[in-house]
C-alpha positions as CSV (number, residue, x, y, z in Angstrom):
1,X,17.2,-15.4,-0.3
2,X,15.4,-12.5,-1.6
3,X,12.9,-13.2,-5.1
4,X,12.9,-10.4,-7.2
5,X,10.5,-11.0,-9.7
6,X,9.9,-8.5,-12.6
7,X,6.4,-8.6,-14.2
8,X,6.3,-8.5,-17.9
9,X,4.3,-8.1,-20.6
10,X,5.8,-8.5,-24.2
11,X,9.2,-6.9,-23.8
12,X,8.0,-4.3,-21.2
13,X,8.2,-4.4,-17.3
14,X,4.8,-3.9,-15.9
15,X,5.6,-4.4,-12.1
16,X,7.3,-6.6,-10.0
17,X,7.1,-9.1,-6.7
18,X,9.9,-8.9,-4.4
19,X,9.8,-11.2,-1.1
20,X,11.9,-12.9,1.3
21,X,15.6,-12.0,3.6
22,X,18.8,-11.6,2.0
23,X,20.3,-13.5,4.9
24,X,23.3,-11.6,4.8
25,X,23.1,-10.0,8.4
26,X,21.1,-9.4,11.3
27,X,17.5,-9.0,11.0
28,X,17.2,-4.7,11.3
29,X,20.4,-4.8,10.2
30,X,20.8,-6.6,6.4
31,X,22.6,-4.2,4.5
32,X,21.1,-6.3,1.8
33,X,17.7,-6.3,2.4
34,X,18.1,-2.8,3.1
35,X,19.4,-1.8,-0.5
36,X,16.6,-4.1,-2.1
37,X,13.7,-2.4,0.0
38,X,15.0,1.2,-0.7
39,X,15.5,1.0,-4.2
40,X,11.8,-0.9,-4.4
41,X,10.1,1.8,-2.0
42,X,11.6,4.4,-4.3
43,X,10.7,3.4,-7.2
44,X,7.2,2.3,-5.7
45,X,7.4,6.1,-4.8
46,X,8.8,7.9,-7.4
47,X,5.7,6.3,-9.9
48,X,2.7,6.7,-7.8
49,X,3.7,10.3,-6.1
50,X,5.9,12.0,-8.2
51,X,4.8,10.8,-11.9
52,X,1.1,9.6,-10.7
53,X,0.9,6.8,-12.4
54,X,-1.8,4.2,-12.3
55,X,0.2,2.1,-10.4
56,X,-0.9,-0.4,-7.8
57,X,1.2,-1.1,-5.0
58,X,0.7,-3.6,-2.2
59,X,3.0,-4.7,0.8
60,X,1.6,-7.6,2.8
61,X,2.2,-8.4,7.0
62,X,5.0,-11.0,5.9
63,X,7.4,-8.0,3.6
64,X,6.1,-8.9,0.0
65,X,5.9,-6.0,-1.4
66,X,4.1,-5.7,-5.2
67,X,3.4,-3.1,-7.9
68,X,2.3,-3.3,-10.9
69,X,1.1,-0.4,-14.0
70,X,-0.3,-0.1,-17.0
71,X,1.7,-0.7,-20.1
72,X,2.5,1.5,-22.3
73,X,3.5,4.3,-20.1
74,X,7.1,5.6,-21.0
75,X,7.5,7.4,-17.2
76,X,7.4,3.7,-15.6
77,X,8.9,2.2,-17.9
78,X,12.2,4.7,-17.3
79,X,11.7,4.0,-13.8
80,X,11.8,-0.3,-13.9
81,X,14.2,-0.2,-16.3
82,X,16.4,1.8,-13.5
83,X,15.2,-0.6,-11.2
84,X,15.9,-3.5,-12.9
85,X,20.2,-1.8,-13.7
86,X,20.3,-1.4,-9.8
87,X,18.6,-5.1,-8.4
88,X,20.5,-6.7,-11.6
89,X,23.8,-5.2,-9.7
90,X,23.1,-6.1,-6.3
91,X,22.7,-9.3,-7.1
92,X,25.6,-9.5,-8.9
93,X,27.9,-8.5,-6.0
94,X,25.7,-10.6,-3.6
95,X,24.8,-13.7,-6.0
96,X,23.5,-15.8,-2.9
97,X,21.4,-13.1,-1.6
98,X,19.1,-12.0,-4.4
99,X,17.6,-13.6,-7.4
100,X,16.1,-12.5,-9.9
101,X,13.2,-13.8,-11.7
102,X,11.3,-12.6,-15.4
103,X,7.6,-13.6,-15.6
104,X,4.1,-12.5,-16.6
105,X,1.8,-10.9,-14.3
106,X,-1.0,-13.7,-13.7
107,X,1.7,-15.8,-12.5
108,X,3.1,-13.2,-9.9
């Protein structure tokens, strides 16, 4: 199962944490794991290269992948929030492939 966890602080996302295998297919060829590591790699992308944020964003040997920016910045904050509307309906139409998980970033 893949753990999508969304970093917050107060009522705004500051990052997230997103490991593990959907399960639903063959490894190279998860449709589900697939859609979860595009949608983090673009958003990953789309706040460090297109909007420059102060973002930091890590990917270990394993597949965690993590970012995490500063608060307050309305650009990245557009950009989770999309995030969060797209992994929120993934896992809705694959419930026992993806969860998702709220918490505060010293507990990541």
């Amino acid at each position: 199962m893949i753990r999508f966890k969304f970093l917050l602080s107060g009522n705004a996302v500051t990052g997230f944490d997103v490991a593990g295998h959907a399960g639903y297919g063959n490894k190279g060829s998860d449709i589900v794991c697939a859609a979860v590591s595009s949608a983090a790699y673009l958003a990953a992308n789309t706040l460090t290269d297109c909007f420059q944020v102060g973002a930091v964003a890590a990917q270990d040997p394993n597949g965690r992948m993590t970012l995490t920016v500063p608060p307050g910045d309305e650009a990245a904050q557009q950009v989770l929030k999309g995030l969060e509307h797209h992994i929120r309906m993934l896992s809705e139409q694959y419930p026992d492939c993806i969860k998702i998980i709220y918490g505060g970033n010293n507990n990541a």
